[in-house]
VOMAR-88211 format. One record per residue (C-alpha): x, y, z negated; residue number from 0; residue in three letters. Coordinates in Angstrom, 2 decimals. Layout:
VOMAR-88211
+---------+---------+---------+------+------+
:      px :      py :      pz : resi : resn :
+---------+---------+---------+------+------+
:       X :       Y :       Z :  NUM :  ALA :
...
+---------+---------+---------+------+------+
//
This chain:
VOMAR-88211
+---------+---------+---------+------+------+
:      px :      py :      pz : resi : resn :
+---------+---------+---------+------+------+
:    1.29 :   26.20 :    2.52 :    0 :  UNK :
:    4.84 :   26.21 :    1.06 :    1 :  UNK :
:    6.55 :   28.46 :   -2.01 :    2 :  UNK :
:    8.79 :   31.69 :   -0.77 :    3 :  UNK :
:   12.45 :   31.21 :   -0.34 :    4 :  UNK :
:   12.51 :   33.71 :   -3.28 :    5 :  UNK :
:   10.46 :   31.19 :   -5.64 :    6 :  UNK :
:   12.95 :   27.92 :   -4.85 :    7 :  UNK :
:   15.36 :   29.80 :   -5.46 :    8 :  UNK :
:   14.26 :   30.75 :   -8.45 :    9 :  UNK :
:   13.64 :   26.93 :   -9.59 :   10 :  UNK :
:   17.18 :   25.91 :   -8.80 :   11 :  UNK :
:   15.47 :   22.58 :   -7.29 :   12 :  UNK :
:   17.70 :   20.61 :   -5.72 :   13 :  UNK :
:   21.53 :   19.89 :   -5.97 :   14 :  UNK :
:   22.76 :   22.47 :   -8.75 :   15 :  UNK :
:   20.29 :   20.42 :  -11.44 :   16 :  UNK :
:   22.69 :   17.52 :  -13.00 :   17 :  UNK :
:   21.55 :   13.97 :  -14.19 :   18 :  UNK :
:   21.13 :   13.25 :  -17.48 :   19 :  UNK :
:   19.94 :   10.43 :  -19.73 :   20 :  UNK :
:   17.38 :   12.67 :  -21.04 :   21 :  UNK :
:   14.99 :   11.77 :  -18.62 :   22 :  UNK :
:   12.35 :   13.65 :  -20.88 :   23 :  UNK :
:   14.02 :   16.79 :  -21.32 :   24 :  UNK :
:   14.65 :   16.32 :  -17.30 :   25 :  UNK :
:   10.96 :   16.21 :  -16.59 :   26 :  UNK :
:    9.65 :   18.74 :  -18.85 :   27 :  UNK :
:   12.10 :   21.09 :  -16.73 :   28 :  UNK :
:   10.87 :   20.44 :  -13.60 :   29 :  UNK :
:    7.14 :   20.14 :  -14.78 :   30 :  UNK :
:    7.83 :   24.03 :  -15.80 :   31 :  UNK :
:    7.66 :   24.96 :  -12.35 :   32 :  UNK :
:    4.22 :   25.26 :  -10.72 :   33 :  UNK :
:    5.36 :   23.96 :   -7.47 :   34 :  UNK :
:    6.33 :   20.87 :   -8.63 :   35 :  UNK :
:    3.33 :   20.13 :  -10.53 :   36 :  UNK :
:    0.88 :   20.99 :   -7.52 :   37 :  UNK :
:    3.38 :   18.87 :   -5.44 :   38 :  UNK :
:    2.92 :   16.06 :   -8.14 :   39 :  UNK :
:   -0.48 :   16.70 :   -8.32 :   40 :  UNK :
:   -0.84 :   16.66 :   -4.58 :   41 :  UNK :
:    1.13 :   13.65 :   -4.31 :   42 :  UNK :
:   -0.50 :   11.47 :   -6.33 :   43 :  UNK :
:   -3.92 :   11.64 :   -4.92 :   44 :  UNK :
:   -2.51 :   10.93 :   -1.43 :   45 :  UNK :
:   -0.65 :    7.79 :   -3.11 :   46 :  UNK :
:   -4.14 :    6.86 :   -4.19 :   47 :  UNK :
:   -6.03 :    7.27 :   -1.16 :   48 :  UNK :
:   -3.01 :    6.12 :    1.07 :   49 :  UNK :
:   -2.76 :    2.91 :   -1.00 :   50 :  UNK :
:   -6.38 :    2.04 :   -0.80 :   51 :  UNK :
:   -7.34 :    2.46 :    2.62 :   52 :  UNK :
:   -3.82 :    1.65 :    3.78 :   53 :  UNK :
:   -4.79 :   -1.87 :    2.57 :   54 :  UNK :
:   -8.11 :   -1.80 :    5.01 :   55 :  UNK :
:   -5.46 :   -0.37 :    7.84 :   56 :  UNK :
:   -2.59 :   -3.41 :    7.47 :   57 :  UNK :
:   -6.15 :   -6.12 :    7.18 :   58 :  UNK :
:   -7.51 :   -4.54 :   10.05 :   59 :  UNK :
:   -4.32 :   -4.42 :   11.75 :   60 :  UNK :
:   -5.21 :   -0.39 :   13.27 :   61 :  UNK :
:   -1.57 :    0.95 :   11.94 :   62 :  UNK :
:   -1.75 :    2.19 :   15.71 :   63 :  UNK :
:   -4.52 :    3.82 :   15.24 :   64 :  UNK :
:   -3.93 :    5.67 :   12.07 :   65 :  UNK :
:   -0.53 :    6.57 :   13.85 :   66 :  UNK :
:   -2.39 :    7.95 :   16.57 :   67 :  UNK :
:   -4.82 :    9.89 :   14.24 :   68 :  UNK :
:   -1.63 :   11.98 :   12.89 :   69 :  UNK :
:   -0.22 :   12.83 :   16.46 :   70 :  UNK :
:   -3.40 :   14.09 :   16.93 :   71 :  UNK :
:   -4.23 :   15.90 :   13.97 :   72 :  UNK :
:   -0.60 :   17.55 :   14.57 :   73 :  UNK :
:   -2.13 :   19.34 :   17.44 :   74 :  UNK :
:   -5.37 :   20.50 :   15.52 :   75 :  UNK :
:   -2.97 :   21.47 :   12.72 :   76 :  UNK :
:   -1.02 :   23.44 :   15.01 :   77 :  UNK :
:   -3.96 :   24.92 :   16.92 :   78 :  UNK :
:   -5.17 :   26.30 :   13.19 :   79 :  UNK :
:   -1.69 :   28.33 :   12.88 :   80 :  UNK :
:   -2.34 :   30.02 :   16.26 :   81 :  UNK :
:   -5.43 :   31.23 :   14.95 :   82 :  UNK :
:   -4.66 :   32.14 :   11.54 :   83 :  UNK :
:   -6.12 :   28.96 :    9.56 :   84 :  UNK :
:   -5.03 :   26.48 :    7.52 :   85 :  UNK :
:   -3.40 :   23.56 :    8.83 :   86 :  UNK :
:   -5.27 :   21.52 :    6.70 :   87 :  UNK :
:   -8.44 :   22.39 :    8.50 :   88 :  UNK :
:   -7.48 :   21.74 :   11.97 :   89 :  UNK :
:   -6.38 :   18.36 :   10.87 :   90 :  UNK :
:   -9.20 :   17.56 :    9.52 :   91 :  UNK :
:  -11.24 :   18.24 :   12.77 :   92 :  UNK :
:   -9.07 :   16.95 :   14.97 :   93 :  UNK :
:   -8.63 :   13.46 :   12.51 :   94 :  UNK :
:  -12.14 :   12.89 :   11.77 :   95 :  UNK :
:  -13.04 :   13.96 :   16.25 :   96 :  UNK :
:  -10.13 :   11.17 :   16.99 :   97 :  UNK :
:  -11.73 :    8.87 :   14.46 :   98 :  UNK :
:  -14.87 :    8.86 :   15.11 :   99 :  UNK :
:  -13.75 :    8.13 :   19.02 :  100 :  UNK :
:  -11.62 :    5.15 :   18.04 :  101 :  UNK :
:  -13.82 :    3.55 :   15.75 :  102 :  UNK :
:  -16.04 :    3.37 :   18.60 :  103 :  UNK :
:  -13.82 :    1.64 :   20.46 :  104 :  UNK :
:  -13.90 :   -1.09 :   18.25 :  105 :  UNK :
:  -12.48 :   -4.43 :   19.07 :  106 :  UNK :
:  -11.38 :   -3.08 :   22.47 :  107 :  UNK :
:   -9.05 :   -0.57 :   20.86 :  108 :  UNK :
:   -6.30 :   -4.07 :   20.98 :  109 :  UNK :
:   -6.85 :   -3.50 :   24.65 :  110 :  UNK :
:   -5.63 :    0.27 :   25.21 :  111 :  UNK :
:   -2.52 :    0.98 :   23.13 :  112 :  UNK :
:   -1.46 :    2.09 :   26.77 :  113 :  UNK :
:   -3.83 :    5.06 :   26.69 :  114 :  UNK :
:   -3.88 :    5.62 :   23.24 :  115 :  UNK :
:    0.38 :    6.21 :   23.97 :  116 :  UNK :
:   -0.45 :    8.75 :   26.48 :  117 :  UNK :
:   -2.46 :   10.85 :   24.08 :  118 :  UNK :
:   -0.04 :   10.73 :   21.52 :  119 :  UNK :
:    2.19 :   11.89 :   23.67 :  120 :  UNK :
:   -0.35 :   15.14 :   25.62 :  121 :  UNK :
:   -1.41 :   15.94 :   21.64 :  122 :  UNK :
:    2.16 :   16.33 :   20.54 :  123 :  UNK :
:    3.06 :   18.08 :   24.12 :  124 :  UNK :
:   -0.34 :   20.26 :   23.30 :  125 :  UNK :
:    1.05 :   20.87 :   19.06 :  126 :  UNK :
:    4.21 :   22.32 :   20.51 :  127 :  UNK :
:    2.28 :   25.04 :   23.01 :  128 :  UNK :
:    0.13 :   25.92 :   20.17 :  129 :  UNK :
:    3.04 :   26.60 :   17.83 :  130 :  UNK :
:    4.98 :   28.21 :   21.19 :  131 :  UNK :
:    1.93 :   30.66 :   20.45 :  132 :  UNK :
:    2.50 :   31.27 :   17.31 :  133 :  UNK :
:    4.83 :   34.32 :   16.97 :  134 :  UNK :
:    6.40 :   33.13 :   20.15 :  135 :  UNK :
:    8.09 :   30.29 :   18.28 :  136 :  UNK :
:    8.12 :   29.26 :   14.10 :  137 :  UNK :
:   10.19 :   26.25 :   13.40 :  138 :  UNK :
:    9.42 :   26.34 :   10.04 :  139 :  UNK :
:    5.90 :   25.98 :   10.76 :  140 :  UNK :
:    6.81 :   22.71 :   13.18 :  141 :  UNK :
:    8.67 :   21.24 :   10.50 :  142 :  UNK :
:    6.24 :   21.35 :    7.73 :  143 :  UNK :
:    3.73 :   19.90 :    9.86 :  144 :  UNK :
:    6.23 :   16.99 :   11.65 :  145 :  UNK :
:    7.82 :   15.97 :    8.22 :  146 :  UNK :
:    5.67 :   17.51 :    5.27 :  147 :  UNK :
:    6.47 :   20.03 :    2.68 :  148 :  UNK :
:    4.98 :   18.45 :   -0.38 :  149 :  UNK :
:    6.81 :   21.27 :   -2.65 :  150 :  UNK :
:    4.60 :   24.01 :   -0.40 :  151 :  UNK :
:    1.39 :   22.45 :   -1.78 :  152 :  UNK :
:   -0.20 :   25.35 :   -3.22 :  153 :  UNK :
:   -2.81 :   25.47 :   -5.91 :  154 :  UNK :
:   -5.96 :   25.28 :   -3.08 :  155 :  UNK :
:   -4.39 :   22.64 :   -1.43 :  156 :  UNK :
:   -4.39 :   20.40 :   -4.42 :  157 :  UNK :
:   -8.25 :   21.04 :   -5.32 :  158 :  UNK :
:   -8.89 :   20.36 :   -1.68 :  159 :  UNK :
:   -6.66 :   17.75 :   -1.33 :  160 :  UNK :
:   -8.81 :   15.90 :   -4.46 :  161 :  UNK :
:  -12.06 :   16.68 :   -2.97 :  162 :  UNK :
:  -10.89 :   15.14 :    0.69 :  163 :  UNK :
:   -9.57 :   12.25 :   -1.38 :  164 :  UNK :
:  -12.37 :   11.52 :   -3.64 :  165 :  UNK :
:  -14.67 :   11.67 :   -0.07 :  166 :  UNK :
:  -12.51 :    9.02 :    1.52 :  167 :  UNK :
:  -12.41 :    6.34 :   -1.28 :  168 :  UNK :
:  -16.04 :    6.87 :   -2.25 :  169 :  UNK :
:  -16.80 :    6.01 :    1.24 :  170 :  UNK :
:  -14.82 :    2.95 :    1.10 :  171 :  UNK :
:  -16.59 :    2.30 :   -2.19 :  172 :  UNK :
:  -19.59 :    2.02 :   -0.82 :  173 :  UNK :
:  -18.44 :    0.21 :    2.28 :  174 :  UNK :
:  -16.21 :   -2.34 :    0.39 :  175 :  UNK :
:  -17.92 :   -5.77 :    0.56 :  176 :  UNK :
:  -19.22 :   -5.62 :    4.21 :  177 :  UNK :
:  -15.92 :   -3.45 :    5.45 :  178 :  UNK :
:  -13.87 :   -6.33 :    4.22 :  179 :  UNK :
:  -16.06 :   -9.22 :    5.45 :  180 :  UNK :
:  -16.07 :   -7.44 :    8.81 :  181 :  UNK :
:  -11.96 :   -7.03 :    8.68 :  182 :  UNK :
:  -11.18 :  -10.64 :    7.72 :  183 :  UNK :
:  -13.94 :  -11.85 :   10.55 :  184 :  UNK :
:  -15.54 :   -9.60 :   13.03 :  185 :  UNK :
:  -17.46 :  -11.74 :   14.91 :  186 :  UNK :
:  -18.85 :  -13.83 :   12.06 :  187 :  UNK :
:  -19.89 :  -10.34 :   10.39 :  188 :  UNK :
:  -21.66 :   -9.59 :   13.58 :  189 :  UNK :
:  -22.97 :  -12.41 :   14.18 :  190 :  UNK :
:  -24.47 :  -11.72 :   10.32 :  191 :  UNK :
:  -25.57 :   -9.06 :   11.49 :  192 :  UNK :
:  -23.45 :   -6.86 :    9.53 :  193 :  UNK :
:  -23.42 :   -3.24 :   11.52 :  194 :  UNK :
:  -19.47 :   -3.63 :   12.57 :  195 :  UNK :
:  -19.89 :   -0.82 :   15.00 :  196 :  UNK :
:  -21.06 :    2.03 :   12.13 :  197 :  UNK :
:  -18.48 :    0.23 :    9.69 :  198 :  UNK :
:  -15.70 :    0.78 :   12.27 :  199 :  UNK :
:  -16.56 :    4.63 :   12.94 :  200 :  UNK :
:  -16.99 :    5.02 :    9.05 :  201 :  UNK :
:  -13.99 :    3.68 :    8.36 :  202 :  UNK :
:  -11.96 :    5.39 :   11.16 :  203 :  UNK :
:  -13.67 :    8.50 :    9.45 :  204 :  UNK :
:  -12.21 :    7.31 :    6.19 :  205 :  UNK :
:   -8.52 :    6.99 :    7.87 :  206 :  UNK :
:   -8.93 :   10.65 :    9.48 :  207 :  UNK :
:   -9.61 :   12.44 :    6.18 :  208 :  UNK :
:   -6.22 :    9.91 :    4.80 :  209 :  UNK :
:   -4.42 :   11.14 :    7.64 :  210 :  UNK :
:   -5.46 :   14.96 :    7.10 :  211 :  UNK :
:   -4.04 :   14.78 :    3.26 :  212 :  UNK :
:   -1.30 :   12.92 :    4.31 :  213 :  UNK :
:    0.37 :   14.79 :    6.67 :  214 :  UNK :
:    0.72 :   17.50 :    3.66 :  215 :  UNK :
:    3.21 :   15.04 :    1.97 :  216 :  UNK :
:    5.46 :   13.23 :    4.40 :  217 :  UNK :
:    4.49 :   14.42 :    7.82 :  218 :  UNK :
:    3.08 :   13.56 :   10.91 :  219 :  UNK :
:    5.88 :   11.56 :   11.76 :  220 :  UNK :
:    6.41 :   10.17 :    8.41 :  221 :  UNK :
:    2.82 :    9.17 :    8.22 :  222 :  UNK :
:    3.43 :    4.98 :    7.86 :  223 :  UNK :
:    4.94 :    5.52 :    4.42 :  224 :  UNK :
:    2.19 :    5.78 :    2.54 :  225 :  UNK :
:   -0.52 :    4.26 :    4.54 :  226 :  UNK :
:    1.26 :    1.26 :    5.71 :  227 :  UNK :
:    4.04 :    0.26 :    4.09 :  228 :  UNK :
:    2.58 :    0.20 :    0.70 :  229 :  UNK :
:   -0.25 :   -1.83 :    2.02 :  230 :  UNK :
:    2.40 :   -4.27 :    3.83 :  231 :  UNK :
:    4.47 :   -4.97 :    0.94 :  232 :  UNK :
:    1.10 :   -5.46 :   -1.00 :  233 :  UNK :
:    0.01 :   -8.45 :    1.57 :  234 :  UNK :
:    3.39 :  -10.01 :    1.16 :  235 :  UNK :
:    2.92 :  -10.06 :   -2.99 :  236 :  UNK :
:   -0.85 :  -11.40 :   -2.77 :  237 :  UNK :
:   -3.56 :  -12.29 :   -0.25 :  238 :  UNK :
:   -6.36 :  -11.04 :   -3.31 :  239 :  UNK :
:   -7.96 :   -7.76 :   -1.84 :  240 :  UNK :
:   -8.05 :   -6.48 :   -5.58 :  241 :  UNK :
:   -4.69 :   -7.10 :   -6.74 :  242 :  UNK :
:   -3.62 :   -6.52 :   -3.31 :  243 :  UNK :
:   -5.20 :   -2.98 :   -3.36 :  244 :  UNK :
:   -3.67 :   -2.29 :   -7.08 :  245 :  UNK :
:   -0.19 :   -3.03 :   -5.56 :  246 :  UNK :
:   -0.48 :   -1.16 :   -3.16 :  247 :  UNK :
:   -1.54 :    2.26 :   -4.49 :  248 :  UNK :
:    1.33 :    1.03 :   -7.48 :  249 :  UNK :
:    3.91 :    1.15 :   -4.30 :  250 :  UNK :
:    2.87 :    4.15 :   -3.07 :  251 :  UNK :
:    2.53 :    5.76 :   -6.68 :  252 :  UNK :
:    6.01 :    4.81 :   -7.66 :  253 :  UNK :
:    7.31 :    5.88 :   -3.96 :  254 :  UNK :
:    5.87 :    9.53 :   -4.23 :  255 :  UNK :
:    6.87 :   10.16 :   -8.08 :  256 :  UNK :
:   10.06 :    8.41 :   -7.84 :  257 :  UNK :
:   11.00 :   10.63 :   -4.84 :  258 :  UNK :
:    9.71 :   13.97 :   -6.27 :  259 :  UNK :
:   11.98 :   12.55 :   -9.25 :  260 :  UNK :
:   15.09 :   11.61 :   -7.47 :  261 :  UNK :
:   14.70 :   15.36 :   -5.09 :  262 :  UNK :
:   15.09 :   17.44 :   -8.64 :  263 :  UNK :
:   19.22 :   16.40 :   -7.94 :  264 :  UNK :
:   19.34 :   16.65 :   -4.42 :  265 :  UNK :
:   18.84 :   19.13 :   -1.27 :  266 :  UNK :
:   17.63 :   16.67 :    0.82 :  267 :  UNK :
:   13.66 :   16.52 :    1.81 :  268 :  UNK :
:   11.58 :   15.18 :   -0.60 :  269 :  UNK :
:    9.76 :   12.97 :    2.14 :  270 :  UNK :
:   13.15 :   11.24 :    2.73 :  271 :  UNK :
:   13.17 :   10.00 :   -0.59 :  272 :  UNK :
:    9.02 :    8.96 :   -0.47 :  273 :  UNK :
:   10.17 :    7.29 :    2.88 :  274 :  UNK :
:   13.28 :    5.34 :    1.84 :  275 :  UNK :
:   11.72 :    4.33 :   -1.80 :  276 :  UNK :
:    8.70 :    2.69 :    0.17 :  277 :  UNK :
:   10.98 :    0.84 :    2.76 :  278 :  UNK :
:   13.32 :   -0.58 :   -0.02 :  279 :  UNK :
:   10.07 :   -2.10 :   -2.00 :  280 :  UNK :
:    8.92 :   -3.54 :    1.74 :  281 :  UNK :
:   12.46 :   -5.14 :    2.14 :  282 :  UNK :
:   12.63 :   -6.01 :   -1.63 :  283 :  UNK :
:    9.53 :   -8.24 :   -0.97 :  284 :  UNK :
:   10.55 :   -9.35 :    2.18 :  285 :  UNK :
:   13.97 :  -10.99 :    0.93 :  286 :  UNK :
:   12.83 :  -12.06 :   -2.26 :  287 :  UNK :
:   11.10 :  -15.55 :   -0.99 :  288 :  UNK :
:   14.15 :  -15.78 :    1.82 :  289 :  UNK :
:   16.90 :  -15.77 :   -1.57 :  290 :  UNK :
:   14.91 :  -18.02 :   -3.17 :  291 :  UNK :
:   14.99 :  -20.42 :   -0.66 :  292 :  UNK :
:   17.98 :  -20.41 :    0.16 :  293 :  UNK :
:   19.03 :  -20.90 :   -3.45 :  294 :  UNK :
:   16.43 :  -24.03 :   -3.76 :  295 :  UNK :
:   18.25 :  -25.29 :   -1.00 :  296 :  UNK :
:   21.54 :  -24.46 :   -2.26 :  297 :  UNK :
:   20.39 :  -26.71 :   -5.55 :  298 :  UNK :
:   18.81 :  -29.73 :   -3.90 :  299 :  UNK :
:   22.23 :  -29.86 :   -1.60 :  300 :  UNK :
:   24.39 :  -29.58 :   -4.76 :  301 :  UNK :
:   25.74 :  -33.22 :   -5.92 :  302 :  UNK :
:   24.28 :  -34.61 :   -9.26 :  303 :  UNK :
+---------+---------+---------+------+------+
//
């Protein structure tokens, strides 16, 4: 799932590339490396699909959940090293086997974050016995899954990662209009009869395959960067569900490029710079209306 040692080295990415002005010239040298494009590649369908349903996941208010859905997948990602798969597959079958559980849950899921804690905590406990497994022990292989390695995105990864993505947001294609009518008011869908119980599995199936492409890019533990935050500083701009949507796959575009951008100059993990770019837009929009405030007070104090 990642490049040899050999290959980065061979790239010189990280701190021996300087700044320049020629931001042009910059790009075209990193965009000579196939890494980085599958990485870029990779990246910006998980902006995508992270900015889309992460908007359903902030409405629906199941950040929890889709927290939950990573810690677990960690495990089935793990499991697939011990037996010689790829990652990406156990995630997926542990994401979509979670999902399909909590979306069954459905309103009652508000009512067991306590148990939902524990099996964060027996999946991760159960990830780190699988990778014990593995070659007795292969930090490498724990890291990549915990934090990401969106550079080790190979060529496979990024067709599968567009086919995974493409099968999440057509489902919430077809879903949209009753998905969101049943996410703004539950019982008044029901009571429509709108079928909230299949739209909360489907969507929770939706999440699982997010999750799965996600953890590729910024981690299990990183997970909240681009399906939540995004989608939080989105429903602080506007309470639209289209332009809300737009903003936030536009967050979690800018996030992901900026910080496969800024990592061409540094040694420091790309998902810390996806992770910190996304927090400074949620804090942008969160002090933005608290300045201006202040500074409409500050004028209607001020003497004629």
């Amino acid at each position: 799932m990642r490049p040899s040692a050999s290959l980065l080295s061979t790239a010189s990415f990280g701190g021996s590339n300087r700044f320049s002005w020629n931001l042009v010239s910059d790009f075209r040298q990193m965009w000579s490396y196939a890494f980085f494009q599958h990485g870029f590649e990779a990246g910006t369908v998980v902006a995508i699909v992270g900015g889309v349903i992460g908007y359903f996941v902030v409405l629906r208010r199941t950040a929890f959940a889709g927290h939950a859905l990573s810690h677990i997948g960690f495990a089935g990602a793990a499991g697939a090293v011990v037996l010689g798969v790829d990652p990406i597959y156990g995630l997926l079958v542990f994401c979509l086997g979670a999902g399909a559980v909590i979306g069954a849950l459905g309103q009652r899921l508000a009512s067991r974050d306590t148990v939902i804690g524990i099996v964060l905590a027996f999946s991760l406990g159960l990830g780190a016995l699988f990778l014990s497994l593995y070659n007795g022990n292969d930090a490498n292989e724990a890291v990549s899954i915990l934090f990401g390695e969106i550079l080790g995105v190979s060529g496979s990864d990024v067709i599968l990662t567009l086919v995974i993505g493409i099968v999440a947001l057509a489902s919430v294609a077809v879903m949209y209009r009753p998905l969101l009518f049943a996410s703004v008011d539950e019982a008044v869908a029901e009571a429509r009869r709108v079928p909230v119980r299949a739209l909360s599995i489907a969507f929770m199936l939706a999440l699982g395959l997010a999750v799965a492409v996600a953890v590729q890019v910024v981690g299990v533990l990183l997970i909240f960067a681009l399906l939540v935050t995004p989608a939080a500083t989105a429903a602080r701009v506007t309470a639209s569900p289209g332009p809300a949507i737009a903003v936030s796959v536009a967050v979690a575009l800018g996030a992901t490029w900026l910080g496969l951008a800024v990592s061409w100059y540094s040694n420091y993990p790309v998902s810390f710079f996806i992770t910190t770019i996304a927090f400074g837009a949620y804090v942008l929009v969160r002090l933005v209306p608290w300045v201006l405030a202040l500074f409409n007070r500050a004028a209607d104090t001020a003497p004629a």
